[in-house]
N, C-alpha and C positions, 0 to 999 in steps of 0.2 A: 550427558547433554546439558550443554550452558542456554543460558537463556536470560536476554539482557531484555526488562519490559519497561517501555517509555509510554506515558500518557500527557498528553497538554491540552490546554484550551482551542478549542478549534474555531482557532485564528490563526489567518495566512501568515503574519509575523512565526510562527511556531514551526512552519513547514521547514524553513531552512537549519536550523539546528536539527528536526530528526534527519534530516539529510545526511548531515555533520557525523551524529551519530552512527546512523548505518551506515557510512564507508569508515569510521573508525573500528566498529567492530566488526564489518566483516574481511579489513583486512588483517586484523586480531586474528581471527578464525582462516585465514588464511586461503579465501578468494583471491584468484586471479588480477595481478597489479594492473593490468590491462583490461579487467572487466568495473572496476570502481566505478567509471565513469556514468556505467548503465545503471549499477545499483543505485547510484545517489539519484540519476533522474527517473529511477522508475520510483525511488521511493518519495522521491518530491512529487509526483503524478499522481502517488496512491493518497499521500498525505493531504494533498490537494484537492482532491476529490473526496475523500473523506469530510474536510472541513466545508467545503461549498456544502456538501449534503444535509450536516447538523449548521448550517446559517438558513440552510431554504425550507428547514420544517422548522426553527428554532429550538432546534436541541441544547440542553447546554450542556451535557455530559463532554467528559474528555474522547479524545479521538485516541486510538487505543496502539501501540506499535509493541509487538514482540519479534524481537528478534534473537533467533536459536541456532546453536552452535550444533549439530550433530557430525558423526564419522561419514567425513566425503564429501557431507554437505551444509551449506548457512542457505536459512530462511528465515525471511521476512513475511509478518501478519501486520497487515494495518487492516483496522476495524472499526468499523462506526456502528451508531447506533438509529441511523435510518431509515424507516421501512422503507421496504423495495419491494412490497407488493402493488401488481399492476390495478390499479382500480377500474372499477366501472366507467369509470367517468372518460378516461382514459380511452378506454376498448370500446365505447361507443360512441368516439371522434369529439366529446367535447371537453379536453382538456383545454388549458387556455394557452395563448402563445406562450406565455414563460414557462410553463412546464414543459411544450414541445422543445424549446433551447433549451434546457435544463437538462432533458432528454438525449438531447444530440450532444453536450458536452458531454455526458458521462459517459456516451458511448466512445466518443473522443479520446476520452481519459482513457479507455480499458482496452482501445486499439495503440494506441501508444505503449502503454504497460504491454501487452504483448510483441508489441516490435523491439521494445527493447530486453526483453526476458523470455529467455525459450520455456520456462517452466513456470506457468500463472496458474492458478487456480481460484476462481471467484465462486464465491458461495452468498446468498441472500437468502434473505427472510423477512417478513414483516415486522421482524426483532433489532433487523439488523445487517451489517455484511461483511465477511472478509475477503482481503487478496492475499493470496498466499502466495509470493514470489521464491525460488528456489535458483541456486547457485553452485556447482563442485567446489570442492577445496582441494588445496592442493597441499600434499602431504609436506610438512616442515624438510629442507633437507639435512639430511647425514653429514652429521660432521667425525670424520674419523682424526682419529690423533696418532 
């Protein structure tokens, strides 16, 4: 199992290079030449979201991307470090308007990530959160001589 891990300032300038990245390596690992397109915007989606979340509590940790090579398959983690426990505040209708937008874009962001990737997996904590996007590969071919 390969495993390429990228961290950057989460700033929106940064999102378009891990894009860069993860279509460089997952066409290394050998994704689908026809599916690239999805991988780079769903990992521009995750990154994006990732970084809006560490600007709206003022995190300054890095926003976290592993991407791994396994047999059959490449996946992508992008990981922040913002809680995403629902508060009181919240659950008893007085949030304020920019958290309800804040709200509805990430919900935004995570229907997106799932239209464009049939295998998501979102995990949170009050630690933190990852998207796990997953992808087939496709076996190298046979060259016979």
């Amino acid at each position: 199992m390969a495993t390429v891990e990228l961290r950057f300032s989460a700033l929106p300038e940064h999102v378009r290079t891990a894009r860069l990245v993860a279509a460089a390596v997952a066409r290394r690992a050998g994704v689908d030449e026809a599916v690239l397109d999805e991988v780079r915007l769903a990992v521009g989606e995750a990154c994006s979201r990732a970084v809006g979340l560490h600007q709206s509590v003022g995190i300054t940790a890095p926003v976290k991307v592993a991407l791994i090579e396994e047999e059959k398959l490449f996946s992508i983690e992008v990981g922040d470090e913002a809680p995403h426990a629902v508060s009181a505040e919240r659950v008893a209708g007085g949030a304020s308007a920019d958290a309800d937008v804040e709200a509805e874009e990430d919900e935004m962001g995570l229907a997106v990530i799932s239209g464009l990737v049939d295998d998501v997996e979102v995990t949170t904590s009050e630690n933190g959160g990852v998207i796990r996007m997953s992808w087939p590969t496709v076996p190298p071919p046979t060259v016979l001589i």
